[in-house]
ZAKOL-266448 format. One record per residue (C-alpha): residue number from 1; x, y, z. Coordinates in Angstrom, 1 decimal. Layout:
// residues N
R  NUM  X  Y  Z $
...
This chain:
// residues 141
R  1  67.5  28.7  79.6 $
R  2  64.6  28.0  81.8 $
R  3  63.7  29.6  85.2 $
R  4  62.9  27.6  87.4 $
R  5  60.3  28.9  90.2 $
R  6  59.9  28.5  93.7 $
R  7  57.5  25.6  93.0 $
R  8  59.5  23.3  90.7 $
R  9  62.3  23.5  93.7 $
R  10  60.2  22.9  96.2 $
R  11  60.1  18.8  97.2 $
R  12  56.6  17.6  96.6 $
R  13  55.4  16.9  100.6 $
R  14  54.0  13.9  101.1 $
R  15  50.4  13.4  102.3 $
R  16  49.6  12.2  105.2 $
R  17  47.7  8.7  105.0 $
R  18  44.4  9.2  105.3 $
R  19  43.1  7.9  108.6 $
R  20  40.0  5.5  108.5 $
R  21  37.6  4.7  111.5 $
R  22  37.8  2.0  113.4 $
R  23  35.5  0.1  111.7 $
R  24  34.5  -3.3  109.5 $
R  25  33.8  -2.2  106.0 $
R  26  31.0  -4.0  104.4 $
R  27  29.1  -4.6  101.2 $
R  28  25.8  -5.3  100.6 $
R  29  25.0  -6.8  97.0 $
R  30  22.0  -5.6  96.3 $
R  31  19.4  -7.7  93.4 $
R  32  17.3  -6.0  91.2 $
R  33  16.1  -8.8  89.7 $
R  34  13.6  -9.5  93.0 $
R  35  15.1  -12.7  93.7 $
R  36  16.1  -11.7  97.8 $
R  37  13.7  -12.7  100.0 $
R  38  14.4  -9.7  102.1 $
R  39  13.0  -6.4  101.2 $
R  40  15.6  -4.3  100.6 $
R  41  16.9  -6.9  98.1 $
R  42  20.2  -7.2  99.6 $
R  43  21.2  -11.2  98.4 $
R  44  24.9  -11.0  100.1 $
R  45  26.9  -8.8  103.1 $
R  46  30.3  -9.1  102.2 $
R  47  32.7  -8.0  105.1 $
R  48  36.5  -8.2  106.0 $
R  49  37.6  -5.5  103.8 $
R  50  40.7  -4.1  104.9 $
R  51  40.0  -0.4  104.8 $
R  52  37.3  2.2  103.0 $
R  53  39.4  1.8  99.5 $
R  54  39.8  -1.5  99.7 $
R  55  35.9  -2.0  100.4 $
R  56  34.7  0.7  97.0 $
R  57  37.3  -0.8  94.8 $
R  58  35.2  -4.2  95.2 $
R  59  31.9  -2.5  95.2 $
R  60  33.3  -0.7  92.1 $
R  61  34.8  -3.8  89.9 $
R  62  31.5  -6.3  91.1 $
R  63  29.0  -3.3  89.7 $
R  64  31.4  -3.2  86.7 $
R  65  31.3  -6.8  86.1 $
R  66  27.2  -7.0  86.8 $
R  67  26.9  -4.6  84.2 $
R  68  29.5  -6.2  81.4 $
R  69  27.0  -9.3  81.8 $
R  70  24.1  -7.6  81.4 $
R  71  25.6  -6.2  78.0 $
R  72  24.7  -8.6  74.5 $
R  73  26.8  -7.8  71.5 $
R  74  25.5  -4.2  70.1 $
R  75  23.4  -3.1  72.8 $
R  76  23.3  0.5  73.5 $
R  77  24.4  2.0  76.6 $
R  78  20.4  2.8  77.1 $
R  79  20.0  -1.3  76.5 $
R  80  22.7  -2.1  79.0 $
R  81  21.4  -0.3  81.5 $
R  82  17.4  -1.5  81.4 $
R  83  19.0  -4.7  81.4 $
R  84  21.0  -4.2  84.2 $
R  85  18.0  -2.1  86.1 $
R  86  16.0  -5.5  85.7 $
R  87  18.6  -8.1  86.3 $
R  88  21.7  -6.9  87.4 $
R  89  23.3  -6.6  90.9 $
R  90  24.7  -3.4  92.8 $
R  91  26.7  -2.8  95.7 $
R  92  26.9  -0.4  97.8 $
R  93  29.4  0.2  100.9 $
R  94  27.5  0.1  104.2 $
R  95  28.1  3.2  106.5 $
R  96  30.6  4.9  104.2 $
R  97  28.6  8.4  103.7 $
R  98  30.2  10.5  101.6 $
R  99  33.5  8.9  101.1 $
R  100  31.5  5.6  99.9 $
R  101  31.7  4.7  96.0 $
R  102  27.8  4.8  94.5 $
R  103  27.1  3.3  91.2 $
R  104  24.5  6.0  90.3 $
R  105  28.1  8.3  89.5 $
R  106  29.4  5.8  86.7 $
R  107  26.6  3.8  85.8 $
R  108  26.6  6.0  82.4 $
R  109  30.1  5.3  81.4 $
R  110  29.8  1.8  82.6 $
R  111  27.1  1.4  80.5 $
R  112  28.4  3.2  77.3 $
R  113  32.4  1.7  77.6 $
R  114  32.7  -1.8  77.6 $
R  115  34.9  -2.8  80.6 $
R  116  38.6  -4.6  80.7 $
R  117  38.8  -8.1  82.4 $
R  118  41.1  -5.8  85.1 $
R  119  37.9  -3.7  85.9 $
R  120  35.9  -6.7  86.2 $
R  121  37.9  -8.6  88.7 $
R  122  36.1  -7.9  91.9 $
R  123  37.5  -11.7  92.7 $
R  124  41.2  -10.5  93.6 $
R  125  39.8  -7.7  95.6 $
R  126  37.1  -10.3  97.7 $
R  127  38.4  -10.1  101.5 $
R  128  37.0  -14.0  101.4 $
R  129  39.6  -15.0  99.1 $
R  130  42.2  -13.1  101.1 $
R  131  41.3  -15.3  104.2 $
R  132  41.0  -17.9  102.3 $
R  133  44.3  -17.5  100.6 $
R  134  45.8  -16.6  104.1 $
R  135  44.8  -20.3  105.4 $
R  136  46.2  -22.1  102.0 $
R  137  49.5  -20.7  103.2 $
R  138  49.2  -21.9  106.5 $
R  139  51.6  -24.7  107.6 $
R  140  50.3  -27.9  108.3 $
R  141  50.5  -28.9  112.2 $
């Protein structure tokens, strides 16, 4: 017979949603390759996301996918990552402090673990194709 404790009768309590600013979340796609005109190499602002999460889980799956095509068959995680460093695009969320997703904390494993197609797919998470998809369903006046 087991006891059971105070904890395991306790209900897990729910926690509260986490409560985001007022605010347009934004990413800048930033080229290392040199090919922005601009000098802090940003090629793209990408805006529209619905919420902080929504805005680092695309910042996440783009760097992800950068990476996976900077990768040639039997590169090291060293290889991946010069060619990435010298071709490759980042992202970054604008205004996010703290709370913002940063490459420079995965770019190891990124580099080391080939990624799945479902980490790749910064597509399903654009806020562009949202809109986009949000007008397709639209009826016709």
């Amino acid at each position: 017979m087991t006891e059971t404790t105070e904890t395991d009768a306790t209900p897990e309590r729910e926690q509260p949603e986490k409560e985001w600013p007022e605010t347009e979340w934004t990413v800048r796609i930033i080229d290392h390759s040199g090919a922005s005109e601009e000098d802090d190499n940003v090629v793209e602002t990408i805006s529209g996301f619905l919420d902080l999460p929504h805005a680092n889980a695309f910042a996440r799956a783009y760097v992800r996918d950068s990476i996976e095509r900077c990768r040639e068959g039997g590169a090291t995680g060293r290889a991946v990552l010069e060619a990435w460093y010298a071709f490759g695009e980042d992202a970054t969320v604008a205004d996010s402090g703290v709370e913002g997703w940063t490459s420079a904390d995965e770019l190891d494993h990124f580099s080391e673990e080939p990624a799945t197609p479902m980490e790749r797919d910064w597509r399903s998470l654009d806020p562009r194709r949202l809109v986009q998809d949000d007008e397709d369903d639209a009826p016709e006046e």
